[in-house]
C-alpha positions in Angstrom: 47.7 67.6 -4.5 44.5 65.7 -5.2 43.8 65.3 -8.6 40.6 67.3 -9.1 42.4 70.1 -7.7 44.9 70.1 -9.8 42.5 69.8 -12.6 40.9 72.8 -11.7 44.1 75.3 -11.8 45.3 73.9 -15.0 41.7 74.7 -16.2 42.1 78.3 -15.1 45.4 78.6 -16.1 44.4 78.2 -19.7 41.4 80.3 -19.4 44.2 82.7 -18.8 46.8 82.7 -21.6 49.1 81.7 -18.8 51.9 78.5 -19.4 50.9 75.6 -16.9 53.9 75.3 -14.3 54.9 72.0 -13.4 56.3 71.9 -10.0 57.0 68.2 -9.7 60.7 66.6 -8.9 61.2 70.5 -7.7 62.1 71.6 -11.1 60.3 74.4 -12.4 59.0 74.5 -16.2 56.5 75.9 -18.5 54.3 73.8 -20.8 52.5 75.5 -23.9 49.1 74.6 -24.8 48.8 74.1 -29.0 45.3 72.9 -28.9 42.0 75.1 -29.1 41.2 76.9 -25.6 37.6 76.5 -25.6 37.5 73.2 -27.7 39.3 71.7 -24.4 37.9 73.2 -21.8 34.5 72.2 -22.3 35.5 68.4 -22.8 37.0 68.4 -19.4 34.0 70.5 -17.5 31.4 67.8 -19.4 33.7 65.3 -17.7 34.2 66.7 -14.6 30.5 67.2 -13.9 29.2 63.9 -14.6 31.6 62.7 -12.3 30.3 64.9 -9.3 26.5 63.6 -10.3 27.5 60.6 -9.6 29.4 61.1 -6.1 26.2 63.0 -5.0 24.0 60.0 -6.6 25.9 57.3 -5.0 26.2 59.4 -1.3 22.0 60.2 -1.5 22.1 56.2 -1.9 23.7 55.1 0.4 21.7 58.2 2.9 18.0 56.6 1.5 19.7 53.0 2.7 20.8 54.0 5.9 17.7 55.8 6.8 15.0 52.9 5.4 17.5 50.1 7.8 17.2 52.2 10.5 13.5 52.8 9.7 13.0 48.8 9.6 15.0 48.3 12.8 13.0 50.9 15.2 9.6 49.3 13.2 10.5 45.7 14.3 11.5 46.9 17.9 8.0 48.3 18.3 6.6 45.5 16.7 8.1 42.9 19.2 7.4 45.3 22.2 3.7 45.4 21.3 3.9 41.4 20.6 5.7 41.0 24.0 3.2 43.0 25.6 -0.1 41.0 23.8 1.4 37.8 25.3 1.9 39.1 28.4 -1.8 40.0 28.8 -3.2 36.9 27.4 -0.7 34.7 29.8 -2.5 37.0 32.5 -5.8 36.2 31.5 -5.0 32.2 31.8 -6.3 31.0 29.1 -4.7 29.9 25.6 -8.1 31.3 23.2 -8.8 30.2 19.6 -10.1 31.9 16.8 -13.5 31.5 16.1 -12.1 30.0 12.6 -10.1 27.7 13.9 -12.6 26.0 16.6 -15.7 25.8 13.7 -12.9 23.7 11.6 -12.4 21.4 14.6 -16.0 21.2 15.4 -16.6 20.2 11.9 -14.1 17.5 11.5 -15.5 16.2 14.7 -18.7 16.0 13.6 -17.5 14.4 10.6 -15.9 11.7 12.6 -18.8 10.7 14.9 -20.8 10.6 11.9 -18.9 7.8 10.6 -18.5 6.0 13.9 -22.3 6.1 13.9 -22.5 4.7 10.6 -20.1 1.9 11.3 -22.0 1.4 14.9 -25.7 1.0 13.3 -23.7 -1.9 10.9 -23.0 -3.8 13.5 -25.6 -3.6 15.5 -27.9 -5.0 12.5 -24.9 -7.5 12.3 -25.0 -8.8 15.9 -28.8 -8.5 16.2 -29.1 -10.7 12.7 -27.0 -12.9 13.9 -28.4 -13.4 17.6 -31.6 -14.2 15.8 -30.1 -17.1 13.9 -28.7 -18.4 17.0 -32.0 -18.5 18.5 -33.6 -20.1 15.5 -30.6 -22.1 15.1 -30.0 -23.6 18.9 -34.2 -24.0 19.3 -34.7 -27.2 17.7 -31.4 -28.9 18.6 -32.0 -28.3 22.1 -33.7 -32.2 22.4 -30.8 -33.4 20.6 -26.9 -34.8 21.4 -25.4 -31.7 22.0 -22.5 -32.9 18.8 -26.0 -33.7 16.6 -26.5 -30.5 14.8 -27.5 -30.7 11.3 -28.4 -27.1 10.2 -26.5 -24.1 8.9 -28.0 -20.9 8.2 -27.2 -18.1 5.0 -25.9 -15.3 7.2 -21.7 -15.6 6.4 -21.3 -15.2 10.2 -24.0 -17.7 11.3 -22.6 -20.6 9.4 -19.3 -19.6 10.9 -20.4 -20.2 14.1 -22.5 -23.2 13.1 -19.9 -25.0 11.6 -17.4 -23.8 14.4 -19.7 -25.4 17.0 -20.7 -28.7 14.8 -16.8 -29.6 14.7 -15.3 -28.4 17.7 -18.4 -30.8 19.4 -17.8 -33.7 17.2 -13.7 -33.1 17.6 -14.1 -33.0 21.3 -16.0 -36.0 21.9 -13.3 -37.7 19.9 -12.3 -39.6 22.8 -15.7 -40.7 24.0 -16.8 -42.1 20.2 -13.5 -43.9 20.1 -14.9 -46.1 23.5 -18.8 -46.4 22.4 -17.5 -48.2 19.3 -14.7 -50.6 20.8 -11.9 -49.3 19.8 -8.4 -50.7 21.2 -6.2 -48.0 22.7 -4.2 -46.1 20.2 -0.8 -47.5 20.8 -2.3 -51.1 20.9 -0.6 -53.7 18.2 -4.4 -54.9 17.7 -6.4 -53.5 14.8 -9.9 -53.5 13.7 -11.6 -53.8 10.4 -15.0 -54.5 10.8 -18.6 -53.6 9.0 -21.9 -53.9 11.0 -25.2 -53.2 10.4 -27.3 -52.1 13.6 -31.4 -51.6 13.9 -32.9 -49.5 16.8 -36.0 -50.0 18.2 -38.0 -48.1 15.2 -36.4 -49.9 12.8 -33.9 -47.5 11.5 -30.7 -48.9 10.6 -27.2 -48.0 11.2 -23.8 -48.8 8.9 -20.7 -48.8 11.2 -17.6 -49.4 9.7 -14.5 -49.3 11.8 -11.0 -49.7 10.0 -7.2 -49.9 11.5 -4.2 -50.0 10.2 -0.2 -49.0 10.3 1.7 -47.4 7.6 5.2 -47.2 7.1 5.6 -43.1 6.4 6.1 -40.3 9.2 2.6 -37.8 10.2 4.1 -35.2 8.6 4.4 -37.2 5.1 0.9 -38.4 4.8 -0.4 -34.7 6.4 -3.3 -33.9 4.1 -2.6 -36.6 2.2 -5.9 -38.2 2.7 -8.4 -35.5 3.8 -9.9 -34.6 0.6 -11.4 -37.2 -0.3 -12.9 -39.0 2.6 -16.4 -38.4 1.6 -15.9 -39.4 -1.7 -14.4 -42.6 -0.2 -17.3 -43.3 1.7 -20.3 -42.3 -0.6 -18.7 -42.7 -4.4 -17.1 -45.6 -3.6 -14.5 -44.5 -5.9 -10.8 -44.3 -6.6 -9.3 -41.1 -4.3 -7.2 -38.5 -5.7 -4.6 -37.3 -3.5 -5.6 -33.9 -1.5 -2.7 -31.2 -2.4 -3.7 -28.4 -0.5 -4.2 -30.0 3.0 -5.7 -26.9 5.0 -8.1 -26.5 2.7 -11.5 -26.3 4.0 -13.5 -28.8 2.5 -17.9 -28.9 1.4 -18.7 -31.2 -1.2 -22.1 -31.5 -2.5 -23.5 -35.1 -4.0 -26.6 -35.0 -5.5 -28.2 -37.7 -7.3 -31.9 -38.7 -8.6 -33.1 -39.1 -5.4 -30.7 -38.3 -2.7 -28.3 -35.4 -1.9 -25.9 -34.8 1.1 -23.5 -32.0 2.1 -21.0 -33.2 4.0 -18.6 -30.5 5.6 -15.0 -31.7 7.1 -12.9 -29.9 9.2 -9.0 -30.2 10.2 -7.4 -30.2 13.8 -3.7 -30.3 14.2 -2.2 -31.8 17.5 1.4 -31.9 18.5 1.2 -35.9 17.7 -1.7 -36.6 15.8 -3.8 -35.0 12.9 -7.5 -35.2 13.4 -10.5 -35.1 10.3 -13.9 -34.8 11.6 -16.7 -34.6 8.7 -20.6 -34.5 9.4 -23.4 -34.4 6.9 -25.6 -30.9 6.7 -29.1 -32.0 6.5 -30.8 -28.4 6.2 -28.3 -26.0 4.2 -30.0 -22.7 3.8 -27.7 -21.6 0.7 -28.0 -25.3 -0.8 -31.7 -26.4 -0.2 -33.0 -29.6 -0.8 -36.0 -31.4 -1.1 -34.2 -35.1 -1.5 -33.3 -37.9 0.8 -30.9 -37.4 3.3 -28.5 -39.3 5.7 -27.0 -38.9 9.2 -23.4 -39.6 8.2 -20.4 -38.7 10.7 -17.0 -39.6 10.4 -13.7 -39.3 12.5 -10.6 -39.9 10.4 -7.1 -40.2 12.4 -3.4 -40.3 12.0 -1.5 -41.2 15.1 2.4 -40.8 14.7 3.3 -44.1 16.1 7.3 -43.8 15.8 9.1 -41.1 13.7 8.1 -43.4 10.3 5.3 -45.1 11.4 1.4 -43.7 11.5 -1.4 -45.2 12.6 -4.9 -44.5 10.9 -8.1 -44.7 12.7 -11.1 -44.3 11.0 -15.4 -44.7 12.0 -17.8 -43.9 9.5 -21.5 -44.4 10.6 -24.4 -43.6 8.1 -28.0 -43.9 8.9 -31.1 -45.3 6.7 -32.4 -42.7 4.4 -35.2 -40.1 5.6 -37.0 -37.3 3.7 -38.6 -34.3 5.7 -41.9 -36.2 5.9 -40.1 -38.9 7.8 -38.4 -42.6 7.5 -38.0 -44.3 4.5 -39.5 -47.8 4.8 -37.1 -50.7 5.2 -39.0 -52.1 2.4 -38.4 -49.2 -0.2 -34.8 -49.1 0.7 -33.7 -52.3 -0.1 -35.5 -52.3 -3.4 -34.2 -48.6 -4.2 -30.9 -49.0 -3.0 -29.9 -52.2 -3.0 -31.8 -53.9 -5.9 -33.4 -56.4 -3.2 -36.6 -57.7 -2.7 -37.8 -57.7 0.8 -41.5 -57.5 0.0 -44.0 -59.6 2.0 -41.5 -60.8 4.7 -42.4 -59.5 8.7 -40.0 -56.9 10.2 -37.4 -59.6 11.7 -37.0 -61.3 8.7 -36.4 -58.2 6.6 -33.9 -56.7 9.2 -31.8 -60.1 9.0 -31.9 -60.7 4.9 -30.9 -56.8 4.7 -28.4 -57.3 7.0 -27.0 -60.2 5.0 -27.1 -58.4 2.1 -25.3 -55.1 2.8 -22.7 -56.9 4.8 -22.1 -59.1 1.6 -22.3 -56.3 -0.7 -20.5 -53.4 1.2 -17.9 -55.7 2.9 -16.4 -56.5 -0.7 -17.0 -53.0 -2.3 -15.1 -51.5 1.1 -12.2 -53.2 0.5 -11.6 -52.9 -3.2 -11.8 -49.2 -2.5 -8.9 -49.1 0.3 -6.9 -51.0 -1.7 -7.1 -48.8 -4.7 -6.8 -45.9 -1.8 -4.1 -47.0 -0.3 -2.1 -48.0 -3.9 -2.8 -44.0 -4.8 -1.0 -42.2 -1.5 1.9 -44.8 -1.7 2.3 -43.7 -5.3 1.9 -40.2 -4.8 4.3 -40.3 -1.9 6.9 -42.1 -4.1 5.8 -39.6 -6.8 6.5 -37.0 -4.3 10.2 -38.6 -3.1 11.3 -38.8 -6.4 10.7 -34.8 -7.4 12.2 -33.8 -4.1 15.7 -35.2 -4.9 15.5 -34.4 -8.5 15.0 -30.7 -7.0 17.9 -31.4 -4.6 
């Protein structure tokens, strides 16, 4: 008998004044009630009846669920038939459209992007026209010229870049030809030369030349560097080198004194065998102007690798007589500015042979006292150099 049932005929039972009969295990008894009637009875209809609110809460639940899933399911099947049906018709219509929205945004970043481009166009279009002007200005007056004998370089970054680029590649390329205009042996030949001359042209413009030859006893890639920093210093200062530590280093080095200026640029070129300095003095330097006395000066500086420890060095230096923008300096005025001699009075042959005789003398001893106290500086450095290397090891 379920329990609520049975609940409900005790209840009545008692309502009654009739004994509750307990049928269970097939016995038959009577059970007396000593507690109030109505005291009890309304304790179990209170209990009763919030039991059944809540069966009829929990069953209208459990309907509202049902219905609102079932509600939500037919709502999303219409929903994807009326989806399925919007595709279909723009598939028909051949043609994927965008929302208005959506194509102003694009437009817009479009625009934003040519607008830049433009920007970034105009630049350099002002670049390449500013710089196709230089050239112009730049190539005119070297046109009657050697084609290596340029002696100008311009303030725009990217005009000196290609001024310098030309002036070294030309003096690096007619390496070969310079090497046979001024006697040299061939490179591998046991002969060396050490030499100064002193040459006048026909307007009486002098010329220094000084060849120089010789072997050392370390590999190309030990001296590498080595001796490019200070090859200008070398030939103008006439001064003890310091041993170049950074030898990719680009190199400009301005000399100025009370009445004479030069800025000579070098320039590095690395061959399989051989390491090549090429150096050239800038005359007309538009970001370092100068109103002083100037000098053609070129020089080629070389290091042949010879044998795995033995490099040859090759070097030709040729400077020029001093000249100002309103032309030659007189023989005369040089000597007695320069070289503290006296050539006043004498005719043009005489002055040409005592000035020879007199830089020869002069320079000839000053030369070698510098490449001696050269020479003494990479050895020691190289030793230097050794030494740290197997202290490191």
């Amino acid at each position: 008998m379920h329990p609520s049932a049975r609940w409900m005929r005790i209840l009545r039972q008692r309502s009654t004044g009739a004994p509750a009969m307990n049928t269970e295990g097939g016995a038959a008894c009577t059970m007396e009630v000593t507690h109030a009637p109505d005291e009890l009875d309304t304790d179990l209809l209170d209990a009763a009846d919030i039991k059944l609110q809540k069966n009829k809460y929990q069953r209208e639940k459990q309907g509202k669920y049902r219905q609102q899933e079932h509600a939500l399911r037919a709502h999303l099947r219409r929903r994807v038939a009326e989806l399925e049906a919007m595709l279909l018709r723009v598939k028909r219509r051949g043609s994927l459209m965008l929302s208005w929205e959506d194509i102003a945004i694009t437009m817009r970043e479009a625009r934003d992007v040519a607008v830049v481009e433009n920007q970034r166009l105009h630049q350099q279009i002002q670049h390449v026209r500013t710089l196709m002007n230089d050239m112009r200005r730049w190539v005119s007056p070297c046109h009657a010229n050697a084609t290596w004998r340029n002696f100008t370089l311009l303030r725009h970054p990217e005009s000196r870049k290609v001024g310098m680029e030309w002036i070294t590649q030309q003096l690096y390329h007619n390496l070969d030809n310079v090497q046979k205009q001024y006697g040299f042996p061939p490179m591998f030949s046991t002969v060396t030369e050490d030499d100064l001359n002193v040459v006048f042209d026909d307007d009486g413009c002098y010329q220094f030349i000084r060849r120089h030859e010789l072997f050392m006893q370390h590999s190309l890639d030990e001296l590498r560097g080595v001796m490019q920093a200070d090859i200008w210093q070398f030939m103008i200062n006439y001064a003890r080198l310091h041993v170049c530590r950074r030898p990719r280093a680009p190199r400009r080095l301005m000399v100025t004194s009370r009445r004479f200026a030069a800025t000579p640029h070098t320039r590095e070129f690395i061959d399989s065998d051989r390491i090549v300095y090429v150096g050239q003095q800038i005359h007309e330097d538009e970001d370092a102007p100068t109103m002083k006395l100037q000098r053609h000066r070129h020089v080629w500086y070389i290091l042949q690798r010879i044998s795995p420890t033995v490099t040859k060095i090759r070097m030709l230096f040729i400077v020029s007589s001093s000249f100002s923008k309103d032309g030659q300096t007189p023989l005369c005025d040089e000597a007695r500015g320069f070289w503290d001699l006296d050539l006043h009075g004498l005719d043009e042959d005489t002055m040409q042979r005592k000035f020879r005789q007199h830089a020869l003398a002069v320079c000839d001893v000053r030369h070698h006292q510098r490449l001696d106290q050269y020479l003494k500086s990479v050895n020691t450095y190289l030793r230097e150099r050794a030494t740290m290397r197997k202290t490191e090891l």
